[in-house]
N, C-alpha and C positions, 0 to 999 in steps of 0.2 A: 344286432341291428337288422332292420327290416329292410328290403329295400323296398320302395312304395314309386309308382312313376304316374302322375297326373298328365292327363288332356281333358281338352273339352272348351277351354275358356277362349275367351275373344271378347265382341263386342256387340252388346243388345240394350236393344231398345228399352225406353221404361214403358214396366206392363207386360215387357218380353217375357221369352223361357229359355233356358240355357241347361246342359246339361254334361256334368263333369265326371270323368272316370276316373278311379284309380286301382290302376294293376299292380295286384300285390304275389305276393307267392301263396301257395297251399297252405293255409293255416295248422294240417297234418299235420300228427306228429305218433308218435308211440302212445298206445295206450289213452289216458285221459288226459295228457297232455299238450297243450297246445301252444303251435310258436308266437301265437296270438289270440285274445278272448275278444278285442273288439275293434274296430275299423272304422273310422270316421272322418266327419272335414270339422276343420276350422279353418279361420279367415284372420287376415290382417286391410287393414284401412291404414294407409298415408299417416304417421305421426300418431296410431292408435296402439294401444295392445290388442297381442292377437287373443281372437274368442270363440269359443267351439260355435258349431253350428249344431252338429248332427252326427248322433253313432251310432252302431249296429252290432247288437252281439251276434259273434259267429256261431256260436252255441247254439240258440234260441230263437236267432233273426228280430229279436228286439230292439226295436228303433227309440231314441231319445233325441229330443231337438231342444233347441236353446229358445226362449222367447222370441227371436229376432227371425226364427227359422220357422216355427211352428204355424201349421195350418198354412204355409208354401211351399216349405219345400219338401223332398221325400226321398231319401235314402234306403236304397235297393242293392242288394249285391247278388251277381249269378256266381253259383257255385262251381260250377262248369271251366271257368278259367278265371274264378280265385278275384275278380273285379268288383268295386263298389261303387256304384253311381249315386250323383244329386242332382236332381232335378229339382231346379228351381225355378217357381211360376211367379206371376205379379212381380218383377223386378224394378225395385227401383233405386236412384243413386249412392242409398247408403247402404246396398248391398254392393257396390263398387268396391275391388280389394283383392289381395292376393290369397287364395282358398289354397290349402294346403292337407294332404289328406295326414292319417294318424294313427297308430294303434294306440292301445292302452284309454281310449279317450272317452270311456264310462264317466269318468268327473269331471268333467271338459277342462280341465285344470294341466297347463300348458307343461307345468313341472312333474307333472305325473306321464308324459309320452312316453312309449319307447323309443318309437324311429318316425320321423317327419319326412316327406316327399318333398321333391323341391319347389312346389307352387306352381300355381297353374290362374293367371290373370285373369280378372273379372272386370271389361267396363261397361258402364251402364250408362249409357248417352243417347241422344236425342240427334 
């Protein structure tokens, strides 16, 4: 297990920008090995399943977004102390939800995670 610690969330306006961290440990490891290949968010909505947004290979820095995410928001990680950000622009109510950051989340496929952060609230209100 990873441990993963989210901030950033609260409450913005629709059309806002909001932007979410999550601090993970050094992906290092021995050799080609690593204690994780990718780092990302997904979200849960009230009464929905959860669904990725967005992930980041640590390898490569190769970004993949989910429909709901693409062409807003944009996932960045600094190397430097091991954090992944989303920046999310044009927000509006059904991006409202609990954002939860993730390794392993190249298939944004919730049964394929390793280690899950404990969430970090999104509202989107007026």
């Amino acid at each position: 297990q990873v441990q993963l610690v989210e901030s950033g969330g609260g409450l913005v306006q629709p059309g806002g920008s909001l932007r979410l961290s999550c601090a993970a440990p050094s992906p290092a490891r021995s050799g080609l090995i690593l204690l994780y290949d990718t780092l990302g968010w997904f979200r849960q909505a009230p009464g929905k399943e959860r669904e990725g947004v967005a992930c980041l290979s640590v390898r490569d820095e190769k970004a993949s977004y989910t429909a709901s995410a693409e062409g807003r928001f944009t996932i960045s990680r600094d190397r430097m102390n091991s954090t992944v950000y989303l920046l999310m622009d044009a927000l509006t109510p059904e991006d409202q939800a609990a954002y939860y950051c993730a390794t392993d989340c190249e298939m944004f496929d919730v049964g394929l995670v390793g280690s899950w952060g404990q969430g970090t609230q999104v509202i989107v209100s007026s």
